[in-house]
N, CA, C and O atoms as a Tripos MOL2 file, in Angstrom:
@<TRIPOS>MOLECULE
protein
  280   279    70     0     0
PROTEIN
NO_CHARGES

@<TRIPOS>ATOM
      1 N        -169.3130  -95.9550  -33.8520 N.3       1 UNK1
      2 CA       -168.1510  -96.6300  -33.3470 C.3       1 UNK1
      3 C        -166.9410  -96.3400  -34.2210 C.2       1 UNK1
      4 O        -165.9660  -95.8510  -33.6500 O.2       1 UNK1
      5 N        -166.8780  -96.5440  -35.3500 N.am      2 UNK2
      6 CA       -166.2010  -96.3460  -35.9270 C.3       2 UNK2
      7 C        -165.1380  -94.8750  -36.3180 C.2       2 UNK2
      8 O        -163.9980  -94.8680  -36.7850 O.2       2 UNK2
      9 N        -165.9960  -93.7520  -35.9320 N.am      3 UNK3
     10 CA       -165.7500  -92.6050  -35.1590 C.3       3 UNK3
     11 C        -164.5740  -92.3380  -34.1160 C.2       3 UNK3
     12 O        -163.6970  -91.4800  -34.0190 O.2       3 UNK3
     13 N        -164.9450  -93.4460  -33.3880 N.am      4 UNK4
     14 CA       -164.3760  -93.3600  -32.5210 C.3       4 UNK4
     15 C        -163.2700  -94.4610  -32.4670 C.2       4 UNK4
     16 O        -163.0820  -95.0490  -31.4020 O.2       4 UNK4
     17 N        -162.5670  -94.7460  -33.5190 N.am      5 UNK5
     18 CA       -161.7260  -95.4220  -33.7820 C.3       5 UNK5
     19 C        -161.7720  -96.9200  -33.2110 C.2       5 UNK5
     20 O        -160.7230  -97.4210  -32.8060 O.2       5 UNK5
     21 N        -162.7730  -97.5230  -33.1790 N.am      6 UNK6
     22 CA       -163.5570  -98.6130  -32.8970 C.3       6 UNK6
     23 C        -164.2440  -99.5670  -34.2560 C.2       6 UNK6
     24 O        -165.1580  -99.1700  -34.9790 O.2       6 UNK6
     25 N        -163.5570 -100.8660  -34.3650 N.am      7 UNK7
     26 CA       -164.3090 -101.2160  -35.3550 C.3       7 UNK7
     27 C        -165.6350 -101.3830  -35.5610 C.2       7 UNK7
     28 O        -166.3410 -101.6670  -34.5940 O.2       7 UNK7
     29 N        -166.1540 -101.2490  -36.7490 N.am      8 UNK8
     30 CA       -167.6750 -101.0940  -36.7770 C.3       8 UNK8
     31 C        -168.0470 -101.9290  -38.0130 C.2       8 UNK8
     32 O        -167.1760 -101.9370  -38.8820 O.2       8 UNK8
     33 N        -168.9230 -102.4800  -38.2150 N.am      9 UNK9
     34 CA       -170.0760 -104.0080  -39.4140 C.3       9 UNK9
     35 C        -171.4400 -103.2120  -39.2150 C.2       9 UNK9
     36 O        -171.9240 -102.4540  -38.3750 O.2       9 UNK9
     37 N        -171.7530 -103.7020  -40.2620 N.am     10 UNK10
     38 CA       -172.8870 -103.8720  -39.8890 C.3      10 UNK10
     39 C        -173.6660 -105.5230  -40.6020 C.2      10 UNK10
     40 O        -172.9280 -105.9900  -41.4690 O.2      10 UNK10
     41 N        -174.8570 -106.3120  -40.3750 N.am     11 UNK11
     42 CA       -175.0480 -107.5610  -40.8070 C.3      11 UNK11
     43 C        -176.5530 -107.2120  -41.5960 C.2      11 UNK11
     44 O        -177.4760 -106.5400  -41.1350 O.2      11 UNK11
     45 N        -176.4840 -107.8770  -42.8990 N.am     12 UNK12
     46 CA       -177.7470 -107.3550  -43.9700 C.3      12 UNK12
     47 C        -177.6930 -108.5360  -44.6000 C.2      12 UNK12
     48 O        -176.6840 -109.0400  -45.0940 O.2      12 UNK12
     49 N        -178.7000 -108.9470  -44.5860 N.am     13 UNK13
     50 CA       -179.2170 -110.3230  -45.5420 C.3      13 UNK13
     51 C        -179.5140 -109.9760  -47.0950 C.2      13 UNK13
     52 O        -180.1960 -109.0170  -47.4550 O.2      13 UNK13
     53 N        -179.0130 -110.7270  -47.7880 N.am     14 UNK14
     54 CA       -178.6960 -110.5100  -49.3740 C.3      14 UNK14
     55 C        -179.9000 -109.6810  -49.8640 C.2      14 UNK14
     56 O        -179.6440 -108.8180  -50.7030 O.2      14 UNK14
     57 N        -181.1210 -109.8150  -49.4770 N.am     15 UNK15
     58 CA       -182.5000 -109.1900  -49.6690 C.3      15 UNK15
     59 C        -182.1240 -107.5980  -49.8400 C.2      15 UNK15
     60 O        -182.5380 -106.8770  -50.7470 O.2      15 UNK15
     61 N        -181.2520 -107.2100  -48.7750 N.am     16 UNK16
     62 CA       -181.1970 -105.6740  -48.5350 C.3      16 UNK16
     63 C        -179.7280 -105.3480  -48.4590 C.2      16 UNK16
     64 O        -179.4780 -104.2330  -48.0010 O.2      16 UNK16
     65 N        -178.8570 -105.9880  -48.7630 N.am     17 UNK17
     66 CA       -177.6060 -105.3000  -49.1310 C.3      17 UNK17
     67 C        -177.2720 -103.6940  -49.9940 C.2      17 UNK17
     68 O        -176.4830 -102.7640  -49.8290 O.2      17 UNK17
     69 N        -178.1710 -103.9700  -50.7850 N.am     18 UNK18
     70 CA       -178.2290 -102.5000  -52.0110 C.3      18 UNK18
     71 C        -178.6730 -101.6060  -50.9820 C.2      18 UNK18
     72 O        -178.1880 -100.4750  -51.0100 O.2      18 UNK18
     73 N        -179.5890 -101.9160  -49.9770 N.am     19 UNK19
     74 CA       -180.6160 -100.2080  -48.9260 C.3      19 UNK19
     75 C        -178.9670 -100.3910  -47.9030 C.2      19 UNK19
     76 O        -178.1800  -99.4450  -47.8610 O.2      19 UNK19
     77 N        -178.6720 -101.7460  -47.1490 N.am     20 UNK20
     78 CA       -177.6450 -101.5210  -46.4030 C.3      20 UNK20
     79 C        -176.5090 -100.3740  -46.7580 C.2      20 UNK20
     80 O        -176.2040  -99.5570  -45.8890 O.2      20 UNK20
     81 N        -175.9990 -100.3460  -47.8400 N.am     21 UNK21
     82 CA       -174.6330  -99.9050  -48.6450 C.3      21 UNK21
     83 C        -174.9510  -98.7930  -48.7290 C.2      21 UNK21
     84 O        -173.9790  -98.0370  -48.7230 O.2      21 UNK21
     85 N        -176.3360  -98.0920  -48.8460 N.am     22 UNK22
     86 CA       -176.8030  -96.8590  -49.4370 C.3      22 UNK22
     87 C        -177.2160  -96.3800  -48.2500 C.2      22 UNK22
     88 O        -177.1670  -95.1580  -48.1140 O.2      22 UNK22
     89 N        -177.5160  -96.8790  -47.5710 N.am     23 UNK23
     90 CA       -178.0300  -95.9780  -45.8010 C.3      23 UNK23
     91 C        -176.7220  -96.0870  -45.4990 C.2      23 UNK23
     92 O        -176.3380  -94.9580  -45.1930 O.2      23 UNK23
     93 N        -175.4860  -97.1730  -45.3990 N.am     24 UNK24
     94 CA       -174.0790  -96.6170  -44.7700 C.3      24 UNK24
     95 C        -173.4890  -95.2640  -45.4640 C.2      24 UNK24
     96 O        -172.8230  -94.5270  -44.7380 O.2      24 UNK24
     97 N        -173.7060  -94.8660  -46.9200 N.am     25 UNK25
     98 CA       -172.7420  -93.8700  -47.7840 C.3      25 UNK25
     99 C        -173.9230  -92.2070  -46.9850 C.2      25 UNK25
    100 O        -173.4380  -91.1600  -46.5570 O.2      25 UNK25
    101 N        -175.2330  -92.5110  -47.0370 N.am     26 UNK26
    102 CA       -175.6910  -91.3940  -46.3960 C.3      26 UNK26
    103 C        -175.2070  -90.9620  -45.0830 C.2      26 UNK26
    104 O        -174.9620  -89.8160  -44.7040 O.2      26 UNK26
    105 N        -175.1350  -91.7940  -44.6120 N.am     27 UNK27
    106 CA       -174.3540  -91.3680  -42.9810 C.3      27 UNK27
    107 C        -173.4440  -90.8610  -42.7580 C.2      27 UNK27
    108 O        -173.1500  -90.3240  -41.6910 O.2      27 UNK27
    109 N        -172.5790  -90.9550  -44.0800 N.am     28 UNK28
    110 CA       -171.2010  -90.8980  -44.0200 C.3      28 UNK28
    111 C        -170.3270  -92.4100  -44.5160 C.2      28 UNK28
    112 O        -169.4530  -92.6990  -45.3340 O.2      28 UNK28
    113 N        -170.9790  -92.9730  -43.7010 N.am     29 UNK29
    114 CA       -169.5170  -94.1860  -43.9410 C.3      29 UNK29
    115 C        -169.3760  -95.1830  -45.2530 C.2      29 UNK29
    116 O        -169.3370  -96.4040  -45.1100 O.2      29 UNK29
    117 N        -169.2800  -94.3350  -46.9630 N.am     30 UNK30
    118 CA       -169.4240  -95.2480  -47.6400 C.3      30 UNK30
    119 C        -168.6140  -96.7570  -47.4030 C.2      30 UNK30
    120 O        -168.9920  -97.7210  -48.0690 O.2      30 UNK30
    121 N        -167.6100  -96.8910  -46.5300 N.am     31 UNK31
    122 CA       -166.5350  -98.2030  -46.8070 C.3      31 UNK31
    123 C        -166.8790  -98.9220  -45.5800 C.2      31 UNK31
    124 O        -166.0460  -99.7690  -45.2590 O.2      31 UNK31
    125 N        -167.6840  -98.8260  -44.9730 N.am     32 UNK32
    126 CA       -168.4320  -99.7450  -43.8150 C.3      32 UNK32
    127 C        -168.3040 -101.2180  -44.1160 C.2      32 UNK32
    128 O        -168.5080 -101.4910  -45.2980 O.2      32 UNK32
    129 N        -168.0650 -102.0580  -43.4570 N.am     33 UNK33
    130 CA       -168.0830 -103.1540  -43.7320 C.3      33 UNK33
    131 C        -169.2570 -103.5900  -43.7290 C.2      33 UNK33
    132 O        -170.1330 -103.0010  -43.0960 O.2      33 UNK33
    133 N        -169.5660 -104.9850  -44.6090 N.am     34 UNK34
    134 CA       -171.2750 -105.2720  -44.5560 C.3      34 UNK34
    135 C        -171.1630 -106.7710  -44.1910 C.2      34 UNK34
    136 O        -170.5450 -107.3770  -45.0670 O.2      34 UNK34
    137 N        -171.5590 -107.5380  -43.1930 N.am     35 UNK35
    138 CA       -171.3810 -109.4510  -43.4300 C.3      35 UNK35
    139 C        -172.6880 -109.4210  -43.8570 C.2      35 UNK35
    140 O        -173.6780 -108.7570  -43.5520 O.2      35 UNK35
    141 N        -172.4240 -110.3930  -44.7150 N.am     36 UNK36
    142 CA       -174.0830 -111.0970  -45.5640 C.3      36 UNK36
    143 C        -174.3720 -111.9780  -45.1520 C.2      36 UNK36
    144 O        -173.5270 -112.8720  -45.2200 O.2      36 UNK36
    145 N        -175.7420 -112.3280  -44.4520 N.am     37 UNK37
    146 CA       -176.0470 -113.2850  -44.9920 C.3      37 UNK37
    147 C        -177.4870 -113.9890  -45.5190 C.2      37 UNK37
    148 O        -178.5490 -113.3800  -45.3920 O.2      37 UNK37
    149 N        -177.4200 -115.2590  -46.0900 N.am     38 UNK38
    150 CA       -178.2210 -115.3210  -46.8750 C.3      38 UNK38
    151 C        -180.4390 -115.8160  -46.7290 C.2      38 UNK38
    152 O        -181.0650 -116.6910  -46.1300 O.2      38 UNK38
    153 N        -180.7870 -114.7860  -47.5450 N.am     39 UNK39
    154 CA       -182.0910 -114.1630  -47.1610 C.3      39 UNK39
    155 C        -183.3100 -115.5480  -48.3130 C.2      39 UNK39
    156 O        -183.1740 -116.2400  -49.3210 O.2      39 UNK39
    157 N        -183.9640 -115.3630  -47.6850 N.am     40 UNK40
    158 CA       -184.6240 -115.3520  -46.2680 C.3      40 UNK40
    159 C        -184.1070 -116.8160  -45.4410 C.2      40 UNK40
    160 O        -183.7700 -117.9090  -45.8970 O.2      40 UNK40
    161 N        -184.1960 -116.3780  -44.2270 N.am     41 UNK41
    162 CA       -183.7180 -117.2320  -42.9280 C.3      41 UNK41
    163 C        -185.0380 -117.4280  -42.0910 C.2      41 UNK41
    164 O        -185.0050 -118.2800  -41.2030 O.2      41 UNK41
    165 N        -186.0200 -116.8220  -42.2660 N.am     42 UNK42
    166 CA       -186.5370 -117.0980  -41.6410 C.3      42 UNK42
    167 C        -187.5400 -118.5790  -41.4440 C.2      42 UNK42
    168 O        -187.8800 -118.9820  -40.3320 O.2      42 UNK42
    169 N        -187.9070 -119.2470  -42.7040 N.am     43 UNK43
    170 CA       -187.9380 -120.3800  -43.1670 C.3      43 UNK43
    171 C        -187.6780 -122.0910  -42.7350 C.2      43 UNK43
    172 O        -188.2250 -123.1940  -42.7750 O.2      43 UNK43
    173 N        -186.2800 -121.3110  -42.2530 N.am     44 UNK44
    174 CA       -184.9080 -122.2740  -42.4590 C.3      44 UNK44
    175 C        -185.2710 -122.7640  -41.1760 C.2      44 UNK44
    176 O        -185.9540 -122.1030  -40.3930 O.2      44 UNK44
    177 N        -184.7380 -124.1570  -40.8820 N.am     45 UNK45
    178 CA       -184.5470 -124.8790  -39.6490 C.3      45 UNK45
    179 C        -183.7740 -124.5550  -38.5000 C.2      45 UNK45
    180 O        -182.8710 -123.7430  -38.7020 O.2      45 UNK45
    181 N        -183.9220 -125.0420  -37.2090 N.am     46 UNK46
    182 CA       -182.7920 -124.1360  -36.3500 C.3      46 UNK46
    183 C        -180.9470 -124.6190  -36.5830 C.2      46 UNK46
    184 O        -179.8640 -124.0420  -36.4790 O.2      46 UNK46
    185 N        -181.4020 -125.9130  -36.9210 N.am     47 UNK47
    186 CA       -179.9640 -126.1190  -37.7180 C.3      47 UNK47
    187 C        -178.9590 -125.4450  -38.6480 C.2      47 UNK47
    188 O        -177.7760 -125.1340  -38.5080 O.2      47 UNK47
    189 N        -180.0490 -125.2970  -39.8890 N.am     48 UNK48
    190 CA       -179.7120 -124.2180  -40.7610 C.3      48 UNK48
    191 C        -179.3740 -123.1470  -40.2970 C.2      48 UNK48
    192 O        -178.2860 -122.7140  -40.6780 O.2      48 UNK48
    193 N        -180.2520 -122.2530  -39.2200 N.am     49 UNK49
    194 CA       -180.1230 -120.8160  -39.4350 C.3      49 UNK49
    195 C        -178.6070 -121.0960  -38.1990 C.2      49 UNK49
    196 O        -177.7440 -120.2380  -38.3840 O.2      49 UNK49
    197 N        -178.2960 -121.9870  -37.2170 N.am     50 UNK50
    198 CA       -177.2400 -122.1040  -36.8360 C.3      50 UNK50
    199 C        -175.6110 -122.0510  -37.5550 C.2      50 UNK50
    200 O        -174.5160 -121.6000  -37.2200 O.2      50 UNK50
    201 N        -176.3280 -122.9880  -39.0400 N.am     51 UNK51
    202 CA       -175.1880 -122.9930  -39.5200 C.3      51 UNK51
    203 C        -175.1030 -121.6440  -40.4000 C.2      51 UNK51
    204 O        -174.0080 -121.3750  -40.8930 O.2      51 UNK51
    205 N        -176.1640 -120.8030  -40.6220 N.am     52 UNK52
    206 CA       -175.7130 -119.4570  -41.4640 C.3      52 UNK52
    207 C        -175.2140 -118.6940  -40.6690 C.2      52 UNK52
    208 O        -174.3650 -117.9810  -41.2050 O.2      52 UNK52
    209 N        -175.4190 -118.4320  -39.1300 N.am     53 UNK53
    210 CA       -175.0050 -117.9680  -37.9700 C.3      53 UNK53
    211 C        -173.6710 -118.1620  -38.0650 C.2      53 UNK53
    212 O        -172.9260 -117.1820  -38.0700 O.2      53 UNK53
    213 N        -173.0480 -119.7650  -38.1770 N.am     54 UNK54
    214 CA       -171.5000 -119.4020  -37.7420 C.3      54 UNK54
    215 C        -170.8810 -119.3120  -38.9690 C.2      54 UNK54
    216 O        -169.6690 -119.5190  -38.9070 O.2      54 UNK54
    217 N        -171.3950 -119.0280  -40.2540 N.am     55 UNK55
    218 CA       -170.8600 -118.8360  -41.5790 C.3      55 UNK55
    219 C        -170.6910 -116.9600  -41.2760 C.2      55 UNK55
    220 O        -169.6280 -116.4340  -41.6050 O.2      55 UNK55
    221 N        -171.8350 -116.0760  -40.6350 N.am     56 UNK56
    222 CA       -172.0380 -115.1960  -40.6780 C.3      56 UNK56
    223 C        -170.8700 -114.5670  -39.1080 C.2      56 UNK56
    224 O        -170.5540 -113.3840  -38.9870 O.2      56 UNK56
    225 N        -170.6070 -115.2270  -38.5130 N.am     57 UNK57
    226 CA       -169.8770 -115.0860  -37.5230 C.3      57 UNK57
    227 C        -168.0150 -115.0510  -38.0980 C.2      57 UNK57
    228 O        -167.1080 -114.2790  -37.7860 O.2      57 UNK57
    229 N        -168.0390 -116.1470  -38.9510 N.am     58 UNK58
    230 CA       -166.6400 -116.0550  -39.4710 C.3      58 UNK58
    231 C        -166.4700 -114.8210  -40.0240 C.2      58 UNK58
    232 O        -165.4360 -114.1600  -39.9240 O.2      58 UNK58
    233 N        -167.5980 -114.4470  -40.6880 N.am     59 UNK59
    234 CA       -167.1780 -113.4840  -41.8650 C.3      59 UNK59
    235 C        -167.1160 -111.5930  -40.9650 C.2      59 UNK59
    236 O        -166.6550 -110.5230  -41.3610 O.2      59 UNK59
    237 N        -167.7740 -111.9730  -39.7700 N.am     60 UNK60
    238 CA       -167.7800 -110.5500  -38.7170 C.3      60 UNK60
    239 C        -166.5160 -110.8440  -38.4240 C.2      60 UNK60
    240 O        -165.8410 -109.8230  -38.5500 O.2      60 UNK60
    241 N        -165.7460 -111.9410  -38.0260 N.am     61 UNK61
    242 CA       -164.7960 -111.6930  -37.3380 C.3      61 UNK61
    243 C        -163.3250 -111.2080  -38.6080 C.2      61 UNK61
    244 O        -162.3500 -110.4880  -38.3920 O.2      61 UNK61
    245 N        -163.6650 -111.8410  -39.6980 N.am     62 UNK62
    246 CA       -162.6250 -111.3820  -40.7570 C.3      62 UNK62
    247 C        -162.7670 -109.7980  -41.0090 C.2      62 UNK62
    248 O        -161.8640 -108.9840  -41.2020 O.2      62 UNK62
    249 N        -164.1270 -109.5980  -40.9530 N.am     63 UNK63
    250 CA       -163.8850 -108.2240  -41.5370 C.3      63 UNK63
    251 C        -163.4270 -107.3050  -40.1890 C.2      63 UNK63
    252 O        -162.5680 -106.4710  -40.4760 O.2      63 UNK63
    253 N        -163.7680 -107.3080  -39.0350 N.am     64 UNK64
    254 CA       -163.3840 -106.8340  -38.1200 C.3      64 UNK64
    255 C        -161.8910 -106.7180  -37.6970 C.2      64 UNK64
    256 O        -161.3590 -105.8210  -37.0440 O.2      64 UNK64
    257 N        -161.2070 -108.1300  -38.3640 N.am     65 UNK65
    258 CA       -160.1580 -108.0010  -38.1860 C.3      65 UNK65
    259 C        -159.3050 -107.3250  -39.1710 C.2      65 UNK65
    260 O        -158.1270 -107.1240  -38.8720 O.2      65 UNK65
    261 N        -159.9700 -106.7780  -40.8330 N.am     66 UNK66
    262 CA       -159.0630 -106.0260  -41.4790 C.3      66 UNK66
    263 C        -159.3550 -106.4740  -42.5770 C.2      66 UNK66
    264 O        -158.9030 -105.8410  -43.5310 O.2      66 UNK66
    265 N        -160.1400 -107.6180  -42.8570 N.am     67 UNK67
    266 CA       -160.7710 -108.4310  -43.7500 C.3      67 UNK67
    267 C        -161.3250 -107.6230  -45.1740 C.2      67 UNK67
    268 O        -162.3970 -107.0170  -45.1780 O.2      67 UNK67
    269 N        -160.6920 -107.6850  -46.0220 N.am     68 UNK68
    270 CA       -161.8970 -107.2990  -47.1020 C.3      68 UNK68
    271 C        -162.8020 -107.6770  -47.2370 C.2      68 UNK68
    272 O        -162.8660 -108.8710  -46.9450 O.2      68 UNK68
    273 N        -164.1630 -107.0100  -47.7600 N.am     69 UNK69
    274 CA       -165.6390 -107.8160  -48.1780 C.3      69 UNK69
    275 C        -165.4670 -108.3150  -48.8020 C.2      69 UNK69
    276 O        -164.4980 -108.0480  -49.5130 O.2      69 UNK69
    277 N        -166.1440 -109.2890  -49.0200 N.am     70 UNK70
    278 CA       -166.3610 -110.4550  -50.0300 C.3      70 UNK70
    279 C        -167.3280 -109.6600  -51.4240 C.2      70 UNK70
    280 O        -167.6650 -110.3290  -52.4010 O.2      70 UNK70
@<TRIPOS>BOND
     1     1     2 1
     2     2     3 1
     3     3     4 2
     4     3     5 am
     5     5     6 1
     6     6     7 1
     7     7     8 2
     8     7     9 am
     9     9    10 1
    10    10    11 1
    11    11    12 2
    12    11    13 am
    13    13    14 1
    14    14    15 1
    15    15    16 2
    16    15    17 am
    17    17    18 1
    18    18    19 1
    19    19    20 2
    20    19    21 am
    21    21    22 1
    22    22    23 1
    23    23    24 2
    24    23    25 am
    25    25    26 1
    26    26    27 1
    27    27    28 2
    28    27    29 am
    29    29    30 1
    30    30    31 1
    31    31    32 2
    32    31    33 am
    33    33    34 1
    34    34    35 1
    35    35    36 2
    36    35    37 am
    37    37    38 1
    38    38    39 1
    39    39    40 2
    40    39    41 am
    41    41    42 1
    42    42    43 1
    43    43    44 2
    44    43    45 am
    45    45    46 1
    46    46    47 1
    47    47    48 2
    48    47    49 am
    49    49    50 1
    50    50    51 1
    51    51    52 2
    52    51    53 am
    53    53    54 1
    54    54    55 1
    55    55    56 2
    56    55    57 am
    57    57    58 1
    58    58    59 1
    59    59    60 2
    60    59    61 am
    61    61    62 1
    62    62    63 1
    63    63    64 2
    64    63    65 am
    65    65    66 1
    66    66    67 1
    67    67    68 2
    68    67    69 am
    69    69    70 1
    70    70    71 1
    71    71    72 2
    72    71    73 am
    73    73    74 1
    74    74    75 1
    75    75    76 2
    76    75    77 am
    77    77    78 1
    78    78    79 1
    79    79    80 2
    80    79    81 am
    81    81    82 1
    82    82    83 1
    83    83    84 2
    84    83    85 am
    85    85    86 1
    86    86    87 1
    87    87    88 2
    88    87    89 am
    89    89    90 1
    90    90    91 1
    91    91    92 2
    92    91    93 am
    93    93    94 1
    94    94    95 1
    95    95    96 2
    96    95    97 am
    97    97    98 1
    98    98    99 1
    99    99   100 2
   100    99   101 am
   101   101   102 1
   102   102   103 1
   103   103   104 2
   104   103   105 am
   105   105   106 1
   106   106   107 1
   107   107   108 2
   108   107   109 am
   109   109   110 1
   110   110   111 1
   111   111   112 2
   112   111   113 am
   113   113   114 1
   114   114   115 1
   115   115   116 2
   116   115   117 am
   117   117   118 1
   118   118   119 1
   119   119   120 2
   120   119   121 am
   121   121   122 1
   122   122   123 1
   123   123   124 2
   124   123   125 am
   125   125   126 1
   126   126   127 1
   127   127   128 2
   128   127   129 am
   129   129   130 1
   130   130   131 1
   131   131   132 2
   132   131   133 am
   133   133   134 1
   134   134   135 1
   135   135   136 2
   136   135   137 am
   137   137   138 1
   138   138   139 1
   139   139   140 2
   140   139   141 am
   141   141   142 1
   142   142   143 1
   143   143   144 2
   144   143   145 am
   145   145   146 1
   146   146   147 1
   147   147   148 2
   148   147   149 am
   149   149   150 1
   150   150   151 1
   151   151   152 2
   152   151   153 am
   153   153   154 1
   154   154   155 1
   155   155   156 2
   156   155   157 am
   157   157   158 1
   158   158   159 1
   159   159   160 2
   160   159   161 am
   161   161   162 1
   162   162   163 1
   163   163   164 2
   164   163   165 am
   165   165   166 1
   166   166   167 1
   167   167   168 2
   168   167   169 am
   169   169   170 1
   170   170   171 1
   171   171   172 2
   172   171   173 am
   173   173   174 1
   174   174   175 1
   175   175   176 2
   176   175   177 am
   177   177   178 1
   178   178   179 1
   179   179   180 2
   180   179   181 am
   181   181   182 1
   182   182   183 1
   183   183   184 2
   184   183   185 am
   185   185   186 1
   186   186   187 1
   187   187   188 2
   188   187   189 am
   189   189   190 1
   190   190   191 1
   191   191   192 2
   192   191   193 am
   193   193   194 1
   194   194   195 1
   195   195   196 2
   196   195   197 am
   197   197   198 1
   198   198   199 1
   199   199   200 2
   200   199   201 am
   201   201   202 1
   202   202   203 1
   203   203   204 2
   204   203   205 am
   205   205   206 1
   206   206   207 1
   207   207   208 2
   208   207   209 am
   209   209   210 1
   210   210   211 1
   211   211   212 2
   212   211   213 am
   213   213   214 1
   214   214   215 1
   215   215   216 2
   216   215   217 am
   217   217   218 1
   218   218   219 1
   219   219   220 2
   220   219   221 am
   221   221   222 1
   222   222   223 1
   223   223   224 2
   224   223   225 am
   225   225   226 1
   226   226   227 1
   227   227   228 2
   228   227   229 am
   229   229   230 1
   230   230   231 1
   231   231   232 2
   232   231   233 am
   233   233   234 1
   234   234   235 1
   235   235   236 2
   236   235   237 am
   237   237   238 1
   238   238   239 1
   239   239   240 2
   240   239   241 am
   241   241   242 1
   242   242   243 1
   243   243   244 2
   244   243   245 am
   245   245   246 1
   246   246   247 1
   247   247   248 2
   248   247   249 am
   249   249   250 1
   250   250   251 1
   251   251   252 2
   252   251   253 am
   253   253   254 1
   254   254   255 1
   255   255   256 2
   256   255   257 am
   257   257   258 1
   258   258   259 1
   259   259   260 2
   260   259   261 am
   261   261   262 1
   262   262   263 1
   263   263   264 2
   264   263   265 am
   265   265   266 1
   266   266   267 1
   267   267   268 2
   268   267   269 am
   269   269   270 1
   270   270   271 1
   271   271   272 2
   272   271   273 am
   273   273   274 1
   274   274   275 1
   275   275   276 2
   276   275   277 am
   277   277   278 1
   278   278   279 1
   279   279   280 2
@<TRIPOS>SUBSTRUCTURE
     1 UNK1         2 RESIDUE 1 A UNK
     2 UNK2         6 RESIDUE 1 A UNK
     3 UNK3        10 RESIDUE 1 A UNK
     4 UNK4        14 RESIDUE 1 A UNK
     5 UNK5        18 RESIDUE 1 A UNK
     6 UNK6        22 RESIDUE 1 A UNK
     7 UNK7        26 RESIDUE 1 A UNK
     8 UNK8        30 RESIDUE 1 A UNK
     9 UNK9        34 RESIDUE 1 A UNK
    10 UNK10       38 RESIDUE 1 A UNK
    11 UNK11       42 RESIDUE 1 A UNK
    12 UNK12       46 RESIDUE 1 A UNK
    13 UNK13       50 RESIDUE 1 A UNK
    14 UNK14       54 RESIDUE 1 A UNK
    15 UNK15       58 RESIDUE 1 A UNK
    16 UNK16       62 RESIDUE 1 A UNK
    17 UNK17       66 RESIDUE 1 A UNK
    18 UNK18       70 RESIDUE 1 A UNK
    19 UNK19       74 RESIDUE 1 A UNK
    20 UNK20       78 RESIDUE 1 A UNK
    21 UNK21       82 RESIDUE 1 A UNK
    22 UNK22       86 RESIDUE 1 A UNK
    23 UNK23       90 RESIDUE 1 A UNK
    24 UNK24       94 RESIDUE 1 A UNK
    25 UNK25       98 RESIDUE 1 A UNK
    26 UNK26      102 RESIDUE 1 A UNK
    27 UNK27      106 RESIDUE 1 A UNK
    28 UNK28      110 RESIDUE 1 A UNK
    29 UNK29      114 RESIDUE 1 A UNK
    30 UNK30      118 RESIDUE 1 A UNK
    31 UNK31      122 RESIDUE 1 A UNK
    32 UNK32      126 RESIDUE 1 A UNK
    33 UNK33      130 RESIDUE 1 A UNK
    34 UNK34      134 RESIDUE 1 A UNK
    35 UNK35      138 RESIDUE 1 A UNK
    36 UNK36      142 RESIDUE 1 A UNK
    37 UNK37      146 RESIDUE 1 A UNK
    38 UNK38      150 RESIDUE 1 A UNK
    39 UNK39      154 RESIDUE 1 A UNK
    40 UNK40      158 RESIDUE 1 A UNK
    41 UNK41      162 RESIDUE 1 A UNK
    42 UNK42      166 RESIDUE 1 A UNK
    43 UNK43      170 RESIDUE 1 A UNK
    44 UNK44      174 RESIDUE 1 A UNK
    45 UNK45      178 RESIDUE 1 A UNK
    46 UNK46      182 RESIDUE 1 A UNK
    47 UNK47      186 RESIDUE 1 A UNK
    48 UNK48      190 RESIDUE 1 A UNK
    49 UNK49      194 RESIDUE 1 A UNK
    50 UNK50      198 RESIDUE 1 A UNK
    51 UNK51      202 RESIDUE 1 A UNK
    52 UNK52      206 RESIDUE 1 A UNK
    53 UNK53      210 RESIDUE 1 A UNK
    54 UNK54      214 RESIDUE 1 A UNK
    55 UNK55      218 RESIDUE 1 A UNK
    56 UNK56      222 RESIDUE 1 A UNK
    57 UNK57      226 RESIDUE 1 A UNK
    58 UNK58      230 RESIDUE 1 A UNK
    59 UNK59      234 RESIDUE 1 A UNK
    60 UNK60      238 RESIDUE 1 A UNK
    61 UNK61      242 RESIDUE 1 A UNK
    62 UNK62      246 RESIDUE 1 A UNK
    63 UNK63      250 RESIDUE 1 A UNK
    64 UNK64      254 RESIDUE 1 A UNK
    65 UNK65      258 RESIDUE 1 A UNK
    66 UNK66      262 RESIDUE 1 A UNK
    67 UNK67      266 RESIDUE 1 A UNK
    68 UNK68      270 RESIDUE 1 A UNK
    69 UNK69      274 RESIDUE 1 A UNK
    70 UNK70      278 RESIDUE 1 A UNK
């Protein structure tokens, strides 16, 4: 997407941020944006993983919009 002058994220839970960052620079796209969020979720209640959802939703829409990573 990004190619094609289309914004492009990708979403990696803190577990795998380091493989995320390093499979984006092989591809090409070292400056890819990354939203985090936080690992493991799977655990978590549906409440919880709701509320990491719209923590993880703010942070797609900042970076999409021009947002630096955090």
């Amino acid at each position: 997407m990004a190619k094609r002058g289309r914004a492009a994220l990708t979403i990696c839970s803190t577990a795998f941020i380091t493989l995320g960052r390093a499979q984006a620079s092989a591809l090409g796209f070292p400056k890819l944006p990354i939203a985090v969020i936080q690992h493991p979720f799977g655990l978590r209640t549906r409440d919880e993983v709701r509320g990491m959802a719209g923590q993880c939703a703010d942070e797609v829409v900042r970076l999409v919009s021009g947002g630096a990573a955090k």
